[in-house]
C-alpha positions in Angstrom: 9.9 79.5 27.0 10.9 75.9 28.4 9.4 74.5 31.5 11.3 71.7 32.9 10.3 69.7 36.0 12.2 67.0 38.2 10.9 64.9 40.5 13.2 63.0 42.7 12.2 59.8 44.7 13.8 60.0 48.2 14.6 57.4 50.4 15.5 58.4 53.9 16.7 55.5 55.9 18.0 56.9 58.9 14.5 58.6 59.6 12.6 57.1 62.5 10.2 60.1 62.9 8.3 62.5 60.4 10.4 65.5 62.7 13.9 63.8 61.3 12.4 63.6 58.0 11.2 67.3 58.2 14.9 67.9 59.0 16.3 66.1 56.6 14.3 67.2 54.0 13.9 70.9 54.6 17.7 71.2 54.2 17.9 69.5 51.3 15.1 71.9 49.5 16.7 74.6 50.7 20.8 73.9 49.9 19.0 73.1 46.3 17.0 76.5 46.1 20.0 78.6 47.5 22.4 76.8 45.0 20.2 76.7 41.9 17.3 79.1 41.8 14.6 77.3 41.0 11.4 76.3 42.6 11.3 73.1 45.3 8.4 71.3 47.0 7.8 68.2 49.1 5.0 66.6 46.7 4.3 63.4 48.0 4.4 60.7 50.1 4.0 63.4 53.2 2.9 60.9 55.5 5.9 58.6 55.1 8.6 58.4 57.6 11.5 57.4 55.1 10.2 58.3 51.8 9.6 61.3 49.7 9.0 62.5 46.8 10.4 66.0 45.9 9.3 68.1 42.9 11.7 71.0 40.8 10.4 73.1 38.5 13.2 75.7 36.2 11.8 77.7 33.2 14.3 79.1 31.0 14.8 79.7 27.3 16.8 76.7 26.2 16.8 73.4 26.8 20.3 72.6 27.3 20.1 74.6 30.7 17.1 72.6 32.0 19.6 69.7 31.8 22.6 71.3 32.9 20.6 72.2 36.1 18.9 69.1 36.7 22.0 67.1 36.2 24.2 69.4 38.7 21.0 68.9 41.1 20.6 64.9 40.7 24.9 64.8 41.2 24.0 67.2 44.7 21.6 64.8 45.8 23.8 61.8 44.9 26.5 63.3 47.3 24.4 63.8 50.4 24.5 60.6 52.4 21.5 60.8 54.5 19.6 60.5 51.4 19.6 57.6 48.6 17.8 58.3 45.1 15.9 56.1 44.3 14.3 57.4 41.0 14.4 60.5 38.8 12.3 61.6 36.4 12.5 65.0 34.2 9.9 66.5 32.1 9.5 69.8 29.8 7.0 71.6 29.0 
């Protein structure tokens, strides 16, 4: 068994409110959990208007399909424009 976790450092810069940033970020965990089936959380930096810090986890029985997954979910992230990445980091377990 392989866990593999991603956590994906968010800025939001059209955010002037923790309500647009609840927005913003609520549907991006959930296009990412409908599309990918894995588990999503908001793990940081809560209190921030235009930052946060958003944590995946996937457990499966090879490694090449941790990074398949995380890769198709970084390129997702990359394509929605009211969101910049600013770092990426992926672990397994």
């Amino acid at each position: 068994m392989i866990v593999g976790l991603l956590t994906l450092d968010i800025h939001i810069p059209e955010s002037h409110s923790l309500k647009e940033k609840r927005f913003v970020i609520k549907s991006l965990i959930d296009r990412i959990k409908n599309k990918f089936n894995v588990s999503v959380a908001e793990v940081d930096a809560n209190d921030l208007w235009q930052r946060s810090v958003i944590g995946i986890a996937f457990v499966t029985n090879e490694t090449v399909m941790v990074n398949k997954v995380f890769e198709q979910i970084r390129n997702l992230v990359d394509t929605i424009h009211t969101v910049q990445l600013i770092n990426s980091t992926m672990e397994l377990l």
